[in-house]
N, CA, C and O atoms as CSV, one atom per row, in Angstrom:
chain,resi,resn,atom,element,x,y,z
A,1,UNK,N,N,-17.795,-18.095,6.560
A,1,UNK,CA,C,-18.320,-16.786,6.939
A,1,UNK,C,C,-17.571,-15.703,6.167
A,1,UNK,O,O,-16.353,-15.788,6.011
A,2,UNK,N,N,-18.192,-14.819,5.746
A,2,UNK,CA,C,-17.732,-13.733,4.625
A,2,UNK,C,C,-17.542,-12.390,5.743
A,2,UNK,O,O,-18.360,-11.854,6.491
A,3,UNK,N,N,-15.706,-12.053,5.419
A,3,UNK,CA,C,-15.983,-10.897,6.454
A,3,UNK,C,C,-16.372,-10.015,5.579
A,3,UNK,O,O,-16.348,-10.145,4.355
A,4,UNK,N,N,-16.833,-8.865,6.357
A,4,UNK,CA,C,-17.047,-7.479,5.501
A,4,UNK,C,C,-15.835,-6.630,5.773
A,4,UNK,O,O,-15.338,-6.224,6.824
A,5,UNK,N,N,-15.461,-6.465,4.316
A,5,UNK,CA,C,-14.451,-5.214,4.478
A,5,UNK,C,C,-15.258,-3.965,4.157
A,5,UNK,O,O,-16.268,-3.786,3.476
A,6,UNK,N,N,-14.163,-2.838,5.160
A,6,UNK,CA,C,-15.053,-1.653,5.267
A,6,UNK,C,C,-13.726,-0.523,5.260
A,6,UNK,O,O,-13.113,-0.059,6.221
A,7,UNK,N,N,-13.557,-0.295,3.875
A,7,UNK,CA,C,-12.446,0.698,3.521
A,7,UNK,C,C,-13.262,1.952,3.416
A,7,UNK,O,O,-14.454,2.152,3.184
A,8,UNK,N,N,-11.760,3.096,3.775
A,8,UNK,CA,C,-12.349,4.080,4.191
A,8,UNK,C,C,-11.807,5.098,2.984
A,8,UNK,O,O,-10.668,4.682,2.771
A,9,UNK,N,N,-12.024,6.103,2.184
A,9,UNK,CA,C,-11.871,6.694,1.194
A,9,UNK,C,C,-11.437,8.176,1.462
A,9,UNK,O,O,-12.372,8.977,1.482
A,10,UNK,N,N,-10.459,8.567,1.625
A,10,UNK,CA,C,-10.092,10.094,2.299
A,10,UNK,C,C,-9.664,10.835,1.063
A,10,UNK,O,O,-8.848,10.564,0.181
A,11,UNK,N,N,-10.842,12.329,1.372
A,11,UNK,CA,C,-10.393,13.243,0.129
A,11,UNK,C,C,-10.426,14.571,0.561
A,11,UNK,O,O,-11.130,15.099,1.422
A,12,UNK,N,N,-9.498,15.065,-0.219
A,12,UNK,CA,C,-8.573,16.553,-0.098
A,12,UNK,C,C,-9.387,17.118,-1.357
A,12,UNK,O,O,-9.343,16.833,-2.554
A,13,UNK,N,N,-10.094,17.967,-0.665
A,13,UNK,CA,C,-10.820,18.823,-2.074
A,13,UNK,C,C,-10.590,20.214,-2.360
A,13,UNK,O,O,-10.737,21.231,-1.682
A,14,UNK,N,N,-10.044,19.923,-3.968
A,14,UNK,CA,C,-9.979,21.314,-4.218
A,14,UNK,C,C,-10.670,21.876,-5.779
A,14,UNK,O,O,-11.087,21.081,-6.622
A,15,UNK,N,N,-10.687,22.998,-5.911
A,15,UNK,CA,C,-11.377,23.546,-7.392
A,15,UNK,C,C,-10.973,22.712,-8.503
A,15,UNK,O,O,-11.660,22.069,-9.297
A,16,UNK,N,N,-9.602,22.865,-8.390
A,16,UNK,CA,C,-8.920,22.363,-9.578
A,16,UNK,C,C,-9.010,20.863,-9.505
A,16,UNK,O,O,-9.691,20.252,-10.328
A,17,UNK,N,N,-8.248,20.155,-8.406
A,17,UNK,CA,C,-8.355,19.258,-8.143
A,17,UNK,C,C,-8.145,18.272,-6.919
A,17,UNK,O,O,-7.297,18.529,-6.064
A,18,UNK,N,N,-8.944,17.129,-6.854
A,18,UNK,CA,C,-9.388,16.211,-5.603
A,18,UNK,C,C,-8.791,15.021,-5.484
A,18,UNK,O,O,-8.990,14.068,-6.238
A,19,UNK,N,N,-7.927,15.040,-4.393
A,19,UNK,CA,C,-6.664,14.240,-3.841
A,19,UNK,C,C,-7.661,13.140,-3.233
A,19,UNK,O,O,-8.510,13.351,-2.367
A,20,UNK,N,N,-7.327,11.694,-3.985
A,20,UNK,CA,C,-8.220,10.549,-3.105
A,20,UNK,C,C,-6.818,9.661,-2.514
A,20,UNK,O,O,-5.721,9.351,-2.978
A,21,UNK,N,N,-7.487,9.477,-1.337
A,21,UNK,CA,C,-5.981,8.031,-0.491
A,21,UNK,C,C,-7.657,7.258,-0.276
A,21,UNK,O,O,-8.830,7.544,-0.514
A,22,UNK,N,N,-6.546,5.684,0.564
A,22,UNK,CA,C,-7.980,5.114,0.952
A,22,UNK,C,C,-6.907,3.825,1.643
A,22,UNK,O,O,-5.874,3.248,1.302
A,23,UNK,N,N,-7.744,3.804,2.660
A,23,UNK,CA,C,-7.766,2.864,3.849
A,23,UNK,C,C,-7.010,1.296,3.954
A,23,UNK,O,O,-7.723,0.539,3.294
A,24,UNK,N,N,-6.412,0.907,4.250
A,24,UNK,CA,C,-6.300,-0.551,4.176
A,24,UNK,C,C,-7.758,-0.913,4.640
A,24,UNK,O,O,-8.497,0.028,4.927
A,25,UNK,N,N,-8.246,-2.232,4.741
A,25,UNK,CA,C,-9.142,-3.547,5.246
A,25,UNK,C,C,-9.529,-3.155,7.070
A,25,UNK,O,O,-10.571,-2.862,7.655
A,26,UNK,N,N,-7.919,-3.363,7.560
A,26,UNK,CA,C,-8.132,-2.919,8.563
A,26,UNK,C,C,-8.027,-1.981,9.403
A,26,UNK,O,O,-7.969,-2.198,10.614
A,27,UNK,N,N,-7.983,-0.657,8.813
A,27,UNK,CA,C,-8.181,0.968,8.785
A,27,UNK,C,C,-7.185,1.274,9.580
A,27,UNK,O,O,-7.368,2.177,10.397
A,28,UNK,N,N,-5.902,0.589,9.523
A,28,UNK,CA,C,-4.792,1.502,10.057
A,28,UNK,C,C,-3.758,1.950,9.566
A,28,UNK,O,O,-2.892,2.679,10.048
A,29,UNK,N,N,-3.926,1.252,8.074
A,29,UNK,CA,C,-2.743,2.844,6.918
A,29,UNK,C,C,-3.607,3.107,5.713
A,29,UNK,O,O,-4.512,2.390,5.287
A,30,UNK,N,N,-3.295,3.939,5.368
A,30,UNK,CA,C,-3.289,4.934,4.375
A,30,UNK,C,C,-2.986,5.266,3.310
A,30,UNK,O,O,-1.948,5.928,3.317
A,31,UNK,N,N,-3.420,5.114,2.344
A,31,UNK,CA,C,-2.113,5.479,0.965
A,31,UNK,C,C,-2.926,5.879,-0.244
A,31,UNK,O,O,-4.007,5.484,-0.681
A,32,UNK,N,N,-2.058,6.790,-0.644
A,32,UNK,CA,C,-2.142,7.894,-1.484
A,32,UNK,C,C,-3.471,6.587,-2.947
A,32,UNK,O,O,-3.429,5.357,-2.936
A,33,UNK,N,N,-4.171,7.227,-3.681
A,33,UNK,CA,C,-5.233,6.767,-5.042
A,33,UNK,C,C,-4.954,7.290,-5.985
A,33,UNK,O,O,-4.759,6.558,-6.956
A,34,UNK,N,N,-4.808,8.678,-6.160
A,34,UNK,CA,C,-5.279,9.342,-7.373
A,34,UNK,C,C,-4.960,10.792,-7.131
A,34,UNK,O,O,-4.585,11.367,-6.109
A,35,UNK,N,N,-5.162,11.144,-8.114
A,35,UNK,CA,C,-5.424,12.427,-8.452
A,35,UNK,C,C,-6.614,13.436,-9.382
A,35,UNK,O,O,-6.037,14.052,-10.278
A,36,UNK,N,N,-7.909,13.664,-9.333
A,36,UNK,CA,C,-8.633,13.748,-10.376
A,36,UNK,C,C,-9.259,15.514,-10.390
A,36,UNK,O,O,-9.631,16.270,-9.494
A,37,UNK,N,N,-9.171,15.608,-11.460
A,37,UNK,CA,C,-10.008,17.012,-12.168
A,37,UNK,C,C,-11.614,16.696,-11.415
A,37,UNK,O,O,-12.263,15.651,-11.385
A,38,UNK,N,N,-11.860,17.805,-10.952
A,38,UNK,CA,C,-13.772,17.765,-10.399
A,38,UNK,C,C,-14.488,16.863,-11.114
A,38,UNK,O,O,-15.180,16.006,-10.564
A,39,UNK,N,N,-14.329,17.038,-12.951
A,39,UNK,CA,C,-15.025,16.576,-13.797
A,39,UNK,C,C,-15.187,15.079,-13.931
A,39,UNK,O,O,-16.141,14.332,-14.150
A,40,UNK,N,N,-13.516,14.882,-13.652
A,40,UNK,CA,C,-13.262,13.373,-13.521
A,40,UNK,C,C,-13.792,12.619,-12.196
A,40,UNK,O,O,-13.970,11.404,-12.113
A,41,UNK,N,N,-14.038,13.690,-11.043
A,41,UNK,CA,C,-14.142,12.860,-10.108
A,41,UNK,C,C,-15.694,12.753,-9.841
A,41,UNK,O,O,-16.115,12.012,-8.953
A,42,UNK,N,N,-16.546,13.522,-10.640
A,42,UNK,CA,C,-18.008,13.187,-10.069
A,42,UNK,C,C,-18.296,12.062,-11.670
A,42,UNK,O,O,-19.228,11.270,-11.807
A,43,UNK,N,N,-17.278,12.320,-12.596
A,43,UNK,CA,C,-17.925,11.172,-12.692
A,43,UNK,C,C,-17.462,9.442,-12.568
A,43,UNK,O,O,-18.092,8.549,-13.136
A,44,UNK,N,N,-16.557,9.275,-11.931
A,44,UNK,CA,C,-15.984,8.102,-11.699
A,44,UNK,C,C,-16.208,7.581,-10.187
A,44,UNK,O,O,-16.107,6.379,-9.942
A,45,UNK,N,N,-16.539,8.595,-9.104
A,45,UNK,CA,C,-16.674,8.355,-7.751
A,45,UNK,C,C,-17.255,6.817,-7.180
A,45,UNK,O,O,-16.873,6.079,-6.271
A,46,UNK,N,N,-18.356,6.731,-8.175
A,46,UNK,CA,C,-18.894,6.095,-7.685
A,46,UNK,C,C,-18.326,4.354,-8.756
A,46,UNK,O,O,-18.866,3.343,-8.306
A,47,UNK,N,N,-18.019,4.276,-9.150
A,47,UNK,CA,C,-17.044,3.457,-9.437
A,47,UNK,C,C,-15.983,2.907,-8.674
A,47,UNK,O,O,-15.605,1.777,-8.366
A,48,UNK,N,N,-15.540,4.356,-8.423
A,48,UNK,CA,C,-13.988,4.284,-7.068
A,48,UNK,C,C,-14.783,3.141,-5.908
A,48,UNK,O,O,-14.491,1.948,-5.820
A,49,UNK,N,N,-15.876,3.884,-5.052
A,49,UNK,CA,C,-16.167,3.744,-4.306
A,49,UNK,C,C,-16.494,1.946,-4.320
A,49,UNK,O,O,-16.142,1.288,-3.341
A,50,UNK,N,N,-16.935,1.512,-5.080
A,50,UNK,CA,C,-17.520,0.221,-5.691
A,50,UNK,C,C,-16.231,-0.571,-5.947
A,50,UNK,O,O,-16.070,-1.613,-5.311
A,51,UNK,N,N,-15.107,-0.085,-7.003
A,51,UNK,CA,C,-13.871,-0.979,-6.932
A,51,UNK,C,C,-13.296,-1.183,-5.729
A,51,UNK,O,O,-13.294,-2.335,-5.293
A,52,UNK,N,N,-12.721,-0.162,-4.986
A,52,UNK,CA,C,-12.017,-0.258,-3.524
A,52,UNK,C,C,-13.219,-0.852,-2.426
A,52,UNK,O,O,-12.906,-0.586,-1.266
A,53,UNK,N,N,-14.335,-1.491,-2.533
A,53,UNK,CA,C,-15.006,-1.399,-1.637
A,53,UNK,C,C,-14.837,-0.468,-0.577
A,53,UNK,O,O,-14.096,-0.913,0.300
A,54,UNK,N,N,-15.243,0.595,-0.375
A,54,UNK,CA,C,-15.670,1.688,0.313
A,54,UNK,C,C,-16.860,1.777,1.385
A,54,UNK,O,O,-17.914,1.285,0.981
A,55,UNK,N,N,-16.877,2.182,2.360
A,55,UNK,CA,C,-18.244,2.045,3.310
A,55,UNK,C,C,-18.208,3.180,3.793
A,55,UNK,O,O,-19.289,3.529,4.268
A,56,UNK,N,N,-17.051,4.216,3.896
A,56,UNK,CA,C,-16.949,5.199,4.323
A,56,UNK,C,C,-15.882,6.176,3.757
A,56,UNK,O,O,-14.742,5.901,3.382
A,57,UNK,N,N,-16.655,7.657,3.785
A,57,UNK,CA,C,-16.018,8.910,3.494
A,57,UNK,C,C,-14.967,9.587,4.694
A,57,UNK,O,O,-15.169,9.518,5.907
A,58,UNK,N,N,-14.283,9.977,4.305
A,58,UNK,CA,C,-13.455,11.127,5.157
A,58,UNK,C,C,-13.400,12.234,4.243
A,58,UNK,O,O,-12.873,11.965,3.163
A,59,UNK,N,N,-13.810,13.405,4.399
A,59,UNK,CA,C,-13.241,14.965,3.834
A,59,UNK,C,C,-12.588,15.797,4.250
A,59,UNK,O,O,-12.923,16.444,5.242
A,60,UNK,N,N,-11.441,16.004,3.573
A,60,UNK,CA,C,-10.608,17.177,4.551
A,60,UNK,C,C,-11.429,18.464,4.824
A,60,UNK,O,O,-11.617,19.212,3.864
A,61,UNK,N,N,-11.894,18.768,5.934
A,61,UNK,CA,C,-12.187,20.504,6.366
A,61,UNK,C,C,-11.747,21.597,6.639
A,61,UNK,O,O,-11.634,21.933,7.818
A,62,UNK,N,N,-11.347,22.520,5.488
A,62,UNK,CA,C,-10.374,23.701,5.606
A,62,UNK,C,C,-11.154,24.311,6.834
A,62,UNK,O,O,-12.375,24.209,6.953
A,63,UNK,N,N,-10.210,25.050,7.871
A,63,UNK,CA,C,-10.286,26.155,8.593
A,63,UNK,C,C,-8.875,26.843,8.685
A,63,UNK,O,O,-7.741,26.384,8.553
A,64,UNK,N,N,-9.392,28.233,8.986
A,64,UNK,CA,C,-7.813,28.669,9.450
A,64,UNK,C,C,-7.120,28.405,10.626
A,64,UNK,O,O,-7.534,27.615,11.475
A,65,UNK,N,N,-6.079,29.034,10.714
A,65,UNK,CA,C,-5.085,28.391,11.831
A,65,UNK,C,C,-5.957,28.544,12.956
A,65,UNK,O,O,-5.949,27.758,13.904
A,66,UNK,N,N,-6.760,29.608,12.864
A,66,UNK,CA,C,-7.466,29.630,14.225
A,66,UNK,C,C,-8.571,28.342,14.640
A,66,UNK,O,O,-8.828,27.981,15.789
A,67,UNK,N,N,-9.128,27.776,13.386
A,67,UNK,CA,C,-9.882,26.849,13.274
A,67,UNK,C,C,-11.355,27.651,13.649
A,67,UNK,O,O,-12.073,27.608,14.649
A,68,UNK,N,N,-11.470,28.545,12.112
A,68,UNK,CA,C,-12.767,29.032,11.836
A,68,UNK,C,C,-12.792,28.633,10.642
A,68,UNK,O,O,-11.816,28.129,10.086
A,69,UNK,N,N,-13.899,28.808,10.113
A,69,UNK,CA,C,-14.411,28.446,8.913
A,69,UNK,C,C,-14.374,29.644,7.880
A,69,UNK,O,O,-14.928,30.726,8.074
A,70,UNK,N,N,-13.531,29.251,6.578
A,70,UNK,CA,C,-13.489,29.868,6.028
A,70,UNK,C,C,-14.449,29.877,4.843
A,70,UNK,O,O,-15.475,29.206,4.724
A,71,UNK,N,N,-13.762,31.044,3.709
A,71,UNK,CA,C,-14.835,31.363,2.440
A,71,UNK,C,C,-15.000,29.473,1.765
A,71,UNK,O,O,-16.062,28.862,1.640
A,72,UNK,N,N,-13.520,28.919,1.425
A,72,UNK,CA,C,-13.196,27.726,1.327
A,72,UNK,C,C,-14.072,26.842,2.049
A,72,UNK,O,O,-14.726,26.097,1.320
A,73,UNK,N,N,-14.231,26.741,3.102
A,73,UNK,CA,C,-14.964,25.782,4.181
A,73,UNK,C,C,-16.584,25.568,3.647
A,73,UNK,O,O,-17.144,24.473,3.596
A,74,UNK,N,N,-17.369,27.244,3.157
A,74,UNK,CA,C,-18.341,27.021,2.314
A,74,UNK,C,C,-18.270,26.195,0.999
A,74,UNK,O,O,-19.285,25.539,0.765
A,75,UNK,N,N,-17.445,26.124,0.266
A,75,UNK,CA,C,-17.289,25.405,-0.848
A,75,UNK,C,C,-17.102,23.563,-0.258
A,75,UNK,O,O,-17.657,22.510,-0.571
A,76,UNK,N,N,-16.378,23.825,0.395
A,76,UNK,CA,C,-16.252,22.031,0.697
A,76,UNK,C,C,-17.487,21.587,1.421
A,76,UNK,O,O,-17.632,20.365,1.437
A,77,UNK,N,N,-18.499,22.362,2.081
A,77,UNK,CA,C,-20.243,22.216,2.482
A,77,UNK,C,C,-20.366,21.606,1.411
A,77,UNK,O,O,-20.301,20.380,1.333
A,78,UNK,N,N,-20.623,22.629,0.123
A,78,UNK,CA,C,-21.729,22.055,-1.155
A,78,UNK,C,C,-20.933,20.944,-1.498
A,78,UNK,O,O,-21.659,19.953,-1.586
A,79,UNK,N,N,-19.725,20.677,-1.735
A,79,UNK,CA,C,-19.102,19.594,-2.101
A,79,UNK,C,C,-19.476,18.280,-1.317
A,79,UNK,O,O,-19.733,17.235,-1.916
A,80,UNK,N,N,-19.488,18.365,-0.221
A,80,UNK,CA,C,-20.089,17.336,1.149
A,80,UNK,C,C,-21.725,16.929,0.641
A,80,UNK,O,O,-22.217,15.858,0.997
A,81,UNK,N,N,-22.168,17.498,0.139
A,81,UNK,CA,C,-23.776,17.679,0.525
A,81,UNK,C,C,-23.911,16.948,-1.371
A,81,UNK,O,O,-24.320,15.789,-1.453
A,82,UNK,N,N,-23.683,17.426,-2.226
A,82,UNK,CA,C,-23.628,16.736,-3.244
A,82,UNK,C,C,-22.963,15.414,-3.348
A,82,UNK,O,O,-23.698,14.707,-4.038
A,83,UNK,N,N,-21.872,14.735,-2.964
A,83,UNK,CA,C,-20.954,13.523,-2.806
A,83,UNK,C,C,-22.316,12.672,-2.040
A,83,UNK,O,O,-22.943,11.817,-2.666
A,84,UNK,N,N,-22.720,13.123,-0.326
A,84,UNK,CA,C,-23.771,12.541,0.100
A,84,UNK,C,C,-24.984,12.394,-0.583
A,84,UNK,O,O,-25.918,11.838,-0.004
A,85,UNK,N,N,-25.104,12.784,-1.663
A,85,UNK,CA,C,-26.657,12.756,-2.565
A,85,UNK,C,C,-26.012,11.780,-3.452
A,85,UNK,O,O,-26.618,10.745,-3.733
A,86,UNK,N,N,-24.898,12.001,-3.894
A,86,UNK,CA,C,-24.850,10.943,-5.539
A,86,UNK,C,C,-23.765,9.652,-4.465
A,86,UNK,O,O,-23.380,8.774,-5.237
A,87,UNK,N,N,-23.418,9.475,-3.476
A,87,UNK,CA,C,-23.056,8.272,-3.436
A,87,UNK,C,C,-23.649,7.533,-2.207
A,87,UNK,O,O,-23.193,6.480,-1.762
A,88,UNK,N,N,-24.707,8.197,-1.715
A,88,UNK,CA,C,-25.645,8.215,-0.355
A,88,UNK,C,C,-24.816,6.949,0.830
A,88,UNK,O,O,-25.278,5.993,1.453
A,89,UNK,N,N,-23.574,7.475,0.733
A,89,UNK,CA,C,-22.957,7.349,2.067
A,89,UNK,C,C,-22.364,8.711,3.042
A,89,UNK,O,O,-21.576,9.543,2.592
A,90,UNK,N,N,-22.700,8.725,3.899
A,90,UNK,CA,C,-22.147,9.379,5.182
A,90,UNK,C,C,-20.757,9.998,4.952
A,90,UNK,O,O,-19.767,9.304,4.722
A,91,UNK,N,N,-20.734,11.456,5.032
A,91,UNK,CA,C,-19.212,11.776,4.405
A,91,UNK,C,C,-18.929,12.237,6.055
A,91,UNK,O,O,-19.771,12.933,6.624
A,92,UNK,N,N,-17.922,11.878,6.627
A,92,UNK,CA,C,-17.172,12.912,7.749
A,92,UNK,C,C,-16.219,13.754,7.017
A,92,UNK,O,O,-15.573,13.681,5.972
A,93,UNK,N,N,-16.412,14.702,8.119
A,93,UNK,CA,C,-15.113,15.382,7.867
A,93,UNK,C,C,-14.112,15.894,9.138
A,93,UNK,O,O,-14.342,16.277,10.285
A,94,UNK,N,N,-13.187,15.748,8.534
A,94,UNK,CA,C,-11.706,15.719,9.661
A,94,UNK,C,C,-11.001,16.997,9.356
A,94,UNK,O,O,-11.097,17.415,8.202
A,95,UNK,N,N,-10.292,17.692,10.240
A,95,UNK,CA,C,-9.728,18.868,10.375
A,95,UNK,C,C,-8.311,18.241,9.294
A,95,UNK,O,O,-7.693,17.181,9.391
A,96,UNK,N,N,-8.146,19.404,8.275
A,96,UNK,CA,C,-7.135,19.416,7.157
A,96,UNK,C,C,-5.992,20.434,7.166
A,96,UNK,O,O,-5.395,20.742,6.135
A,97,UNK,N,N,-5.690,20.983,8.465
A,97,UNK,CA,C,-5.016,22.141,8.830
A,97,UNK,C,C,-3.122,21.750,8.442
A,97,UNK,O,O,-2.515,20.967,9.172
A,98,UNK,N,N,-2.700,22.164,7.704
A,98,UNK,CA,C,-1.174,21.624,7.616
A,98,UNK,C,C,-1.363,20.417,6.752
A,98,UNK,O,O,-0.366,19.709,6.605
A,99,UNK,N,N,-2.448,20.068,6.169
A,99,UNK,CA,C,-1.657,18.161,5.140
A,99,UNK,C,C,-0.947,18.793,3.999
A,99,UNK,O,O,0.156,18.497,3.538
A,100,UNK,N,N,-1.884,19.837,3.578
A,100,UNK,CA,C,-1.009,19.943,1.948
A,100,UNK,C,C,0.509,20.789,2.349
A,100,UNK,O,O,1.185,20.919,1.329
A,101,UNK,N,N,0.940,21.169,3.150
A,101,UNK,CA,C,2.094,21.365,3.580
A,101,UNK,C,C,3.113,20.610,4.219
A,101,UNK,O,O,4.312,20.889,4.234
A,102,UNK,N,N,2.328,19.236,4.960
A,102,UNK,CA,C,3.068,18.842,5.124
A,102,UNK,C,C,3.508,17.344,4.034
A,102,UNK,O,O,4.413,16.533,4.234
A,103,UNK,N,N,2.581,17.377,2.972
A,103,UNK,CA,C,2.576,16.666,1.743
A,103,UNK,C,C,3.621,17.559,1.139
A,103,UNK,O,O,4.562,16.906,1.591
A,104,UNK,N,N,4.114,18.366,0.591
A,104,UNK,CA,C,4.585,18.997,0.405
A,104,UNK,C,C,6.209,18.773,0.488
A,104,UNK,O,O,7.140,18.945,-0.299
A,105,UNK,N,N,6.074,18.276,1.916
A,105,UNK,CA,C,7.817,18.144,2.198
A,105,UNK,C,C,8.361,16.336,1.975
A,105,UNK,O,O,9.487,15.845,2.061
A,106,UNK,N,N,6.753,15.572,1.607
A,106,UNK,CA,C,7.335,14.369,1.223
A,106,UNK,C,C,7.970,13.818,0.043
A,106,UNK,O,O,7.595,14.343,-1.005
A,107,UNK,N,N,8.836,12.897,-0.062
A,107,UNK,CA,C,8.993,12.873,-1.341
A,107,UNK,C,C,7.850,12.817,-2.479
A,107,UNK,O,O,6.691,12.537,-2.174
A,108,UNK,N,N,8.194,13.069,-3.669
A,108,UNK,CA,C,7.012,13.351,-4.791
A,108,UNK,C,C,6.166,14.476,-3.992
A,108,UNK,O,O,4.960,14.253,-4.100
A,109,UNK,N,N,6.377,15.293,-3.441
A,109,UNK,CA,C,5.564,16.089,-2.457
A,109,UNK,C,C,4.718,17.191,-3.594
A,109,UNK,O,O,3.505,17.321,-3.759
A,110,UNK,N,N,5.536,17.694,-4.079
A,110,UNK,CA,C,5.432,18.426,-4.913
A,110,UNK,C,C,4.373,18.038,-6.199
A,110,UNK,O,O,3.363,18.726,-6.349
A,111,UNK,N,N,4.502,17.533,-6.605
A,111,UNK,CA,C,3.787,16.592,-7.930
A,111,UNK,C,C,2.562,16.156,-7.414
A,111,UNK,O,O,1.501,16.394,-7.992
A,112,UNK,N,N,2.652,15.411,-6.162
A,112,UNK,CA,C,1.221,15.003,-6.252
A,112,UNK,C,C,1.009,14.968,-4.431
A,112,UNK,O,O,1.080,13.994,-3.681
A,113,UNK,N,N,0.771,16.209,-4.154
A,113,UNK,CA,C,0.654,17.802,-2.988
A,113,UNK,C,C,-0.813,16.950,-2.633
A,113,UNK,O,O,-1.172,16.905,-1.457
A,114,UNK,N,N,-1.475,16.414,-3.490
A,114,UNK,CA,C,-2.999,16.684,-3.157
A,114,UNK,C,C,-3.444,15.368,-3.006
A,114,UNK,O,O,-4.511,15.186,-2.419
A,115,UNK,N,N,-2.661,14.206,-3.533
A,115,UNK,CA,C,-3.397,12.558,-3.025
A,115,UNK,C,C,-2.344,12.399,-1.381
A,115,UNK,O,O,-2.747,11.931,-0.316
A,116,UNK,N,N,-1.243,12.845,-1.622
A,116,UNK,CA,C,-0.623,12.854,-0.293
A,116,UNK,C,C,-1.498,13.254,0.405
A,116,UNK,O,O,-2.273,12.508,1.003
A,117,UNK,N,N,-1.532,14.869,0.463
A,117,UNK,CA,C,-2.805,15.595,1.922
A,117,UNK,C,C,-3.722,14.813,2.256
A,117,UNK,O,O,-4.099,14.721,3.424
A,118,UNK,N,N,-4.211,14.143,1.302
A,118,UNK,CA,C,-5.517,13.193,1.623
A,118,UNK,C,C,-4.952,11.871,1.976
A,118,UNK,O,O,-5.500,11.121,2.784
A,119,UNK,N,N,-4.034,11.641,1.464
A,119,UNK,CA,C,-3.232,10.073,2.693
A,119,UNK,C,C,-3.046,10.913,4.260
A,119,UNK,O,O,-3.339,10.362,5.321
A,120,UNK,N,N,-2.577,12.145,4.181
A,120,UNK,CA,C,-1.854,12.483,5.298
A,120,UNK,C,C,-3.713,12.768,6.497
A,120,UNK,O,O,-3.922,12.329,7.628
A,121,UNK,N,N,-4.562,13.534,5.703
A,121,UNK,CA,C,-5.625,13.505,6.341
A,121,UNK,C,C,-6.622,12.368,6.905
A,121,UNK,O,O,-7.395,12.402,7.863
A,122,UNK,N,N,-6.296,11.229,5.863
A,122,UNK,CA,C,-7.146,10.112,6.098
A,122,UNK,C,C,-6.145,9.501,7.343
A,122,UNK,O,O,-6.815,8.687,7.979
A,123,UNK,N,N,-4.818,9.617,7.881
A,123,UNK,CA,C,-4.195,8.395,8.357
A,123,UNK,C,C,-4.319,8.999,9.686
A,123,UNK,O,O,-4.517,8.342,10.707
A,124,UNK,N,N,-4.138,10.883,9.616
A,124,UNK,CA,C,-4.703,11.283,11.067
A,124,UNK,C,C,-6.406,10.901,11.743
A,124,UNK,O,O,-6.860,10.972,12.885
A,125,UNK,N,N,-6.918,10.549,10.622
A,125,UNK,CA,C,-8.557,10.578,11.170
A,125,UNK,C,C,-8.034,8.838,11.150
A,125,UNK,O,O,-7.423,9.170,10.134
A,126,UNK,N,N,-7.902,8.230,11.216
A,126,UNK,CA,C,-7.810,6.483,11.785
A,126,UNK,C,C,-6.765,6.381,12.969
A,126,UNK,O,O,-6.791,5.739,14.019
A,127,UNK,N,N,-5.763,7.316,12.378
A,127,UNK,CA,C,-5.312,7.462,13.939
A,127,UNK,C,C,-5.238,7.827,15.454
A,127,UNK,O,O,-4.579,7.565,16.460
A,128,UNK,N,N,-6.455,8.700,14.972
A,128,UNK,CA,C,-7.459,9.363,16.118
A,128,UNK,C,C,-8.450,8.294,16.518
A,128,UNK,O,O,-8.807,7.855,17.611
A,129,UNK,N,N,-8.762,8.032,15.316
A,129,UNK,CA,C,-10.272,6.667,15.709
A,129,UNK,C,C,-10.099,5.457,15.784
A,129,UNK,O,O,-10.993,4.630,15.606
A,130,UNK,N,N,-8.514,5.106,16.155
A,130,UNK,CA,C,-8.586,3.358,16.424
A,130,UNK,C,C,-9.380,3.146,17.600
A,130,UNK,O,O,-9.427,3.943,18.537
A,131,UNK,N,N,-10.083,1.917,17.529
A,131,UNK,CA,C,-10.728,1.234,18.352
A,131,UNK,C,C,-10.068,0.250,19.950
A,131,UNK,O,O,-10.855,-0.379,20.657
């Protein structure tokens, strides 16, 4: 019997650039992928998604501290809504309030701020959703 693995792909999106982590097998750690330029990442995504076997999205969702939606929050919409057209899986998105800060204070924090946030975002959304 063939199990299905069902890794989960967590990304920190920004202009410049989009922080990927991704799931163990059995979705309870996390760890940092990549780092890619927009350019690089629409066009390799679906590759990613295909090497790591992937079944599911996580997106970090900027709000402010208050947890409104910001000018930002519109940009990560169209970003959501395009990813769901070119890789026609289901993107969630998880509250991103504090990762790139608290990526920040890890080691290599600095350097690579943005695959951390997205380890740090993907490991709170599995850690919220264990079964």
């Amino acid at each position: 019997m063939t199990q299905i693995i069902m890794k989960i792909l967590g990304i920190d999106y920004g202009e410049k650039r989009i922080g990927l982590a991704i799931s163990d097998e059995s979705r309870t750690f996390a760890r940092e992928l990549e780092i890619l330029s927009p350019k690089d990442f629409w066009q390799s995504i679906n590759k990613i998604i295909q090497d790591q076997e992937v079944t599911q999205i996580v997106l970090g969702w900027p709000l402010n501290m208050s947890g409104e939606e910001t000018k930002k929050t519109e940009e990560t919409k169209k970003f959501k809504e395009k990813l769901e057209k070119l890789t026609e899986i289901k993107v969630e998105i998880t509250d991103e309030r504090l990762s790139s800060q608290m990526a920040e204070h890890l080691p290599g924090g600095k350097k690579n701020v943005d695959s951390l946030a997205a380890q740090i975002l993907l490991q709170n959304y599995l850690d919220k959703n264990k079964n």
